[in-house]
C-alpha positions in Angstrom: 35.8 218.7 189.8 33.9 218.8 192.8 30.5 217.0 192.8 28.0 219.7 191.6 24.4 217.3 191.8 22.3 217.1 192.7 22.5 220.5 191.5 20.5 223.1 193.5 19.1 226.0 191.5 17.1 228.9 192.4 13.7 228.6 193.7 10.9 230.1 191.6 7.6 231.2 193.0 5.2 230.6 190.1 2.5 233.7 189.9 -1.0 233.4 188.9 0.2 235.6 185.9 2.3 232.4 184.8 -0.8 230.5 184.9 -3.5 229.5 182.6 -7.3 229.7 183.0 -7.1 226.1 184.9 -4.1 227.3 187.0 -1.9 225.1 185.5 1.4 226.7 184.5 1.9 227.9 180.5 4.5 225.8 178.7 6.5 229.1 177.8 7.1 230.1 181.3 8.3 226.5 181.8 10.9 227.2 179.1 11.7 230.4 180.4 13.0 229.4 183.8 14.5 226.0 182.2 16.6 228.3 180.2 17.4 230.8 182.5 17.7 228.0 185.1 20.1 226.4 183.2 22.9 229.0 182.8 24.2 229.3 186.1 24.7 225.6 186.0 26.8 225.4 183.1 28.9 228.2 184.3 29.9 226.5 187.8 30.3 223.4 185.3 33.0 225.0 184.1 31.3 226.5 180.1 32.2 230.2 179.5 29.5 232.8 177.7 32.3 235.2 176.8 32.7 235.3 173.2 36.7 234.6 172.9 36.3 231.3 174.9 33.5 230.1 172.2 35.3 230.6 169.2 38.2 229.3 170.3 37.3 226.3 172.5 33.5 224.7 172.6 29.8 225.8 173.1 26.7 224.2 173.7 22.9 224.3 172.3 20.0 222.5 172.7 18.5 221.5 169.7 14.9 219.7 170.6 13.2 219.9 174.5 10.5 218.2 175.1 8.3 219.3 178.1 5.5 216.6 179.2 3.2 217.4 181.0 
């Protein structure tokens, strides 16, 4: 496999409407890209979404994330 990192992801421009009353950015939206972030990396690591390949081979969760602030 070809070295993937450092992995480079999308960029993300971070709206005031992601932002709390001290302009600091809500924990949720840092989930949200994390997770959306995080899909296109595990595809060009080689993990499939389509059902057939789950059942029959291996998936992946993420059981606890911490985010510290």
């Amino acid at each position: 496999m070809e070295n993937k990192f450092p992995y480079k992801g999308n960029l993300v421009t971070v709206s005031k409407d992601m932002c709390d009353m001290n302009g600091h950015m809500n924990v949720a939206f840092y989930s949200k890209i994390f997770d959306e972030g995080s899909g296109p990396l595990y595809q060009d690591l080689g993990f499939s979404w389509d059902e057939e390949t789950i059942r029959e081979t291996y998936s992946t969760f993420t059981p606890v994330s911490y985010t510290h602030l």
